[in-house]
SEGUSE-721993 format. One line per 2 residues: their letters; for each residue x, y, z of N, C-alpha, C. Coordinates in nm, 4 decimals. Layout:
% SEGUSE-721993
a) X Y Z X Y Z X Y Z ~ ...
This chain:
% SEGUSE-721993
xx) 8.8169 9.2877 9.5316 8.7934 9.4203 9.5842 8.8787 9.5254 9.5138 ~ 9.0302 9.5078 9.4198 9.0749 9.6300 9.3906 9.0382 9.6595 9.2510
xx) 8.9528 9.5326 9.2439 8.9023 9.5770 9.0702 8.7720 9.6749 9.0882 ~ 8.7123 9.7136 9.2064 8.6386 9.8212 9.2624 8.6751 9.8851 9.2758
xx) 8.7937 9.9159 9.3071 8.8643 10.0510 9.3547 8.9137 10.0907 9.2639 ~ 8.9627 9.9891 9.1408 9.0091 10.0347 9.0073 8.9073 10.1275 8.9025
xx) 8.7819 10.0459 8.8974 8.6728 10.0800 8.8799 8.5872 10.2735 8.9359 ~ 8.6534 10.2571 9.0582 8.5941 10.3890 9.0704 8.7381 10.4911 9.0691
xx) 8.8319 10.4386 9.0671 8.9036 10.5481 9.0404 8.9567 10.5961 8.8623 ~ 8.9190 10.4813 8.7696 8.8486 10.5176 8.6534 8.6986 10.6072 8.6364
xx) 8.6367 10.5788 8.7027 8.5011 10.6403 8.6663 8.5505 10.8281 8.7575 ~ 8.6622 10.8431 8.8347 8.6407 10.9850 8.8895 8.7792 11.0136 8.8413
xx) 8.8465 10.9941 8.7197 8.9369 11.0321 8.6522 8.8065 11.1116 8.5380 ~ 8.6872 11.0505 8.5252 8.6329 11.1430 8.3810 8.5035 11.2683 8.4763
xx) 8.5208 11.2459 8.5857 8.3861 11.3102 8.6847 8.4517 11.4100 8.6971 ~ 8.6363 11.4181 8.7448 8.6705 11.5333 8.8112 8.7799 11.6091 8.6977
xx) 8.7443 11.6847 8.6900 8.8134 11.8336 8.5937 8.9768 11.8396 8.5967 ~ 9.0199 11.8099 8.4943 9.1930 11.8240 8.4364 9.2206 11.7040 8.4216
xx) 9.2088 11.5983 8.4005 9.2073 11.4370 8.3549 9.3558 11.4501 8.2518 ~ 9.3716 11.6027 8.2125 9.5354 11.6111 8.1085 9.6104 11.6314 8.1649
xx) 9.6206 11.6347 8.3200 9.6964 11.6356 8.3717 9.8198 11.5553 8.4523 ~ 9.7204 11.3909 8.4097 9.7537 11.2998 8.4786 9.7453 11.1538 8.3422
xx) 9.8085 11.0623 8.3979 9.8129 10.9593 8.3004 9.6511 10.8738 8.3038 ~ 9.6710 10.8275 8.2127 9.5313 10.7423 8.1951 9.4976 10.6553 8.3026
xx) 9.6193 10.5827 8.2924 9.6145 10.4697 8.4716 9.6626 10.5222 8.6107 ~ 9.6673 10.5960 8.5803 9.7193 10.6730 8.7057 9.6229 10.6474 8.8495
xx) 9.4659 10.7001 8.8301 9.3682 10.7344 8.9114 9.3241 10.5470 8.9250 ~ 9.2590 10.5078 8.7998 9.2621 10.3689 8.8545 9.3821 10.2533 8.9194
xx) 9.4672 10.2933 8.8935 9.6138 10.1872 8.9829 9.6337 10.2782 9.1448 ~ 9.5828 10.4009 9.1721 9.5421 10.4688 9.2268 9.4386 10.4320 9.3452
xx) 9.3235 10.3914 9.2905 9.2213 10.3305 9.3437 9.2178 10.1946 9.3947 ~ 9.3052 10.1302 9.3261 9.2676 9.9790 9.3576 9.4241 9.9223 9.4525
xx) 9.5386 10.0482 9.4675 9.6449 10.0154 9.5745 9.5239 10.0074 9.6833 ~ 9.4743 10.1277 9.6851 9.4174 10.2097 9.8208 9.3385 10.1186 9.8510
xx) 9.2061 10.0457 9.7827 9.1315 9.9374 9.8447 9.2139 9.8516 9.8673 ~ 9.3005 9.8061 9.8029 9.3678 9.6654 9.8958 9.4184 9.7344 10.0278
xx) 9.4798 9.8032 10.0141 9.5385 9.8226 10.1152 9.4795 9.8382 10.2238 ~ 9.3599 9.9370 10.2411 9.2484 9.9400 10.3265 9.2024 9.8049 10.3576
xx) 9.1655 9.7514 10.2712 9.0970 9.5896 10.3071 9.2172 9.4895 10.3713 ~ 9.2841 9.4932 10.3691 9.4130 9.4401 10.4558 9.4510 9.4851 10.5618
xx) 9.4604 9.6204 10.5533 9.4229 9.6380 10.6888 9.3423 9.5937 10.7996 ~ 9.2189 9.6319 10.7259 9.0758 9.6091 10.7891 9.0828 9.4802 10.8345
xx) 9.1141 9.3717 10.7655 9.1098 9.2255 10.7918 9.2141 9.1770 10.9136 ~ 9.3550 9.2373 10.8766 9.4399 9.2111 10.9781 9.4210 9.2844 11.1178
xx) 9.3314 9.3603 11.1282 9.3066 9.3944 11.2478 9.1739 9.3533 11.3317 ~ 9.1274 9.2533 11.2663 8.9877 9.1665 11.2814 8.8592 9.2357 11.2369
xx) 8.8892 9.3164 11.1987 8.7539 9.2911 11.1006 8.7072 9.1570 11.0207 ~ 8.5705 9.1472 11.0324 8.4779 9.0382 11.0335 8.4123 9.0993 10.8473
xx) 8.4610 8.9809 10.7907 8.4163 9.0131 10.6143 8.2389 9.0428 10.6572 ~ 8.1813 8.9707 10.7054 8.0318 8.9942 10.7128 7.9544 9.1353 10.7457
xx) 8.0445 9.2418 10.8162 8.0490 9.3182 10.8517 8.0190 9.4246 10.7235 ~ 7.9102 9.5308 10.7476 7.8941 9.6155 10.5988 7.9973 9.7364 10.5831
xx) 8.0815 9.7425 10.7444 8.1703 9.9162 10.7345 8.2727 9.8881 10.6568 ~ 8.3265 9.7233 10.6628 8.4760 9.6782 10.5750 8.4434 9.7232 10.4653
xx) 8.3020 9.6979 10.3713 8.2991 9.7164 10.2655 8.2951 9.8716 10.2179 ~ 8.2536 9.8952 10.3124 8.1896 10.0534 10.2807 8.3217 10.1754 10.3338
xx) 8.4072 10.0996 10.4036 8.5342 10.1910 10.3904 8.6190 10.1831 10.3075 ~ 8.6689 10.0249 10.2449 8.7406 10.0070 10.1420 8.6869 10.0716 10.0156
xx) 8.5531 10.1241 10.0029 8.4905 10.1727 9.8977 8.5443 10.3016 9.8647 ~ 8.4861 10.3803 10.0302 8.5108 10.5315 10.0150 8.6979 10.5869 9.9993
xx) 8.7844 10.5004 10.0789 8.9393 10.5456 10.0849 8.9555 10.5494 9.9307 ~ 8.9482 10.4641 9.8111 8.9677 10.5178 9.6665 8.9114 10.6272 9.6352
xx) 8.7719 10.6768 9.6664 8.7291 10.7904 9.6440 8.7916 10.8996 9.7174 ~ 8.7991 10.9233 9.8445 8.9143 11.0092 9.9089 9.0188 11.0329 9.7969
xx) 9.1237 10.8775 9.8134 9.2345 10.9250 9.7600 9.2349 10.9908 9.6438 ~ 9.1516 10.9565 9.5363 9.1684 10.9623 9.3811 9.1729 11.1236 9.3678
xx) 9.0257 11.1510 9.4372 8.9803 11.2748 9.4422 9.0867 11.3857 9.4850 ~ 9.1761 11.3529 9.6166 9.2188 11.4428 9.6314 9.4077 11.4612 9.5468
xx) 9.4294 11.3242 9.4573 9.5410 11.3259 9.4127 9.5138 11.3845 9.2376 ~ 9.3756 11.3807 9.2045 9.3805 11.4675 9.0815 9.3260 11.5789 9.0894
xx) 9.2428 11.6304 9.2085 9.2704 11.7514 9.2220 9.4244 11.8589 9.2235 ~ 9.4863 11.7822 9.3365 9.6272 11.8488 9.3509 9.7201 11.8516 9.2194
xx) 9.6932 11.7194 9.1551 9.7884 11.7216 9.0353 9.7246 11.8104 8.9214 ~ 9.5744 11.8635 8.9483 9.4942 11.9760 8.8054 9.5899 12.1109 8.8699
xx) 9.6335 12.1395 8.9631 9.6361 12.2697 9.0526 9.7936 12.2654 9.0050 ~ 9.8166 12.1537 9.0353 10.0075 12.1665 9.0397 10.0733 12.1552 8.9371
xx) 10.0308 12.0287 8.8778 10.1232 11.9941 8.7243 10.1524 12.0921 8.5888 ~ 10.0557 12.2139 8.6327 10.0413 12.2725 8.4751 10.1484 12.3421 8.4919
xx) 10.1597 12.4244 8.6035 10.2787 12.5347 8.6815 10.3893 12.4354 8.6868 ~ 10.4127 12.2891 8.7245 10.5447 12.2812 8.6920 10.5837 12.2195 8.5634
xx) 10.5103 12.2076 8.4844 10.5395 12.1457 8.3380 10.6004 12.2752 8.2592 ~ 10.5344 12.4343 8.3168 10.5792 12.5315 8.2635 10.7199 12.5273 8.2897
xx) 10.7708 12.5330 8.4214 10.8705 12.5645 8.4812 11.0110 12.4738 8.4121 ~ 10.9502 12.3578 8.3935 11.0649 12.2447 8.2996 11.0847 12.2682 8.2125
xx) 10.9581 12.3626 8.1236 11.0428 12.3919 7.9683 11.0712 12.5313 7.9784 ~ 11.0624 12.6091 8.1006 11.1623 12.7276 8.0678 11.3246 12.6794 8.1053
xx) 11.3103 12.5734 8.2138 11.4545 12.4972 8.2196 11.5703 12.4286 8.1372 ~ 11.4422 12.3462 8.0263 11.5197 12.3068 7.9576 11.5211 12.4026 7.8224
xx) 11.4746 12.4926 7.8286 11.4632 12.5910 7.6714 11.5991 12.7034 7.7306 ~ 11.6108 12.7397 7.8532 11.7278 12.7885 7.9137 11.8598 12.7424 7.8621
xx) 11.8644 12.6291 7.9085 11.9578 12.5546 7.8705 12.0077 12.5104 7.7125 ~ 11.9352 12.5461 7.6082 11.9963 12.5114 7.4901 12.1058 12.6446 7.4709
């Protein structure tokens, strides 16, 4: 299951806009914590594998997460990457 979640959080590292903002593995190691983790959950609280919502939530939580951690990092990272090299250009 986190090679699915790896899988789609590769495929919405190239779907969603600023991909330079973030490392290459970032969105997929990203994706495939979040399905395990979800699916462990899911299981330790009795969820039944036969069941189609286990699958279909462990699916969507990588898409949630990915989505909303390279959005924030297109919005945020550029403004503070500026801010570090007026820090360290200060400083020489």
């Amino acid at each position: 299951m986190p090679v699915l979640g790896a899988a789609v959080g590769a495929l919405l590292r190239y779907v969603i806009p600023g991909r330079e903002t973030h490392g290459l593995l970032l969105l997929p190691a990203l994706g495939a914590v979040t399905t395990a983790t979800a699916w462990v959950v899911m299981v330790v609280t009795g969820w039944s594998l036969g069941e189609p919502w286990i699958w279909t939530l462990a699916l969507v939580a990588p898409i949630v997460t990915c989505t909303i951690a390279a959005l924030v990092l297109a919005r945020v990272r550029p403004a503070r990457d500026e801010q570090r090299l007026h820090q360290l250009l200060a400083t020489r």
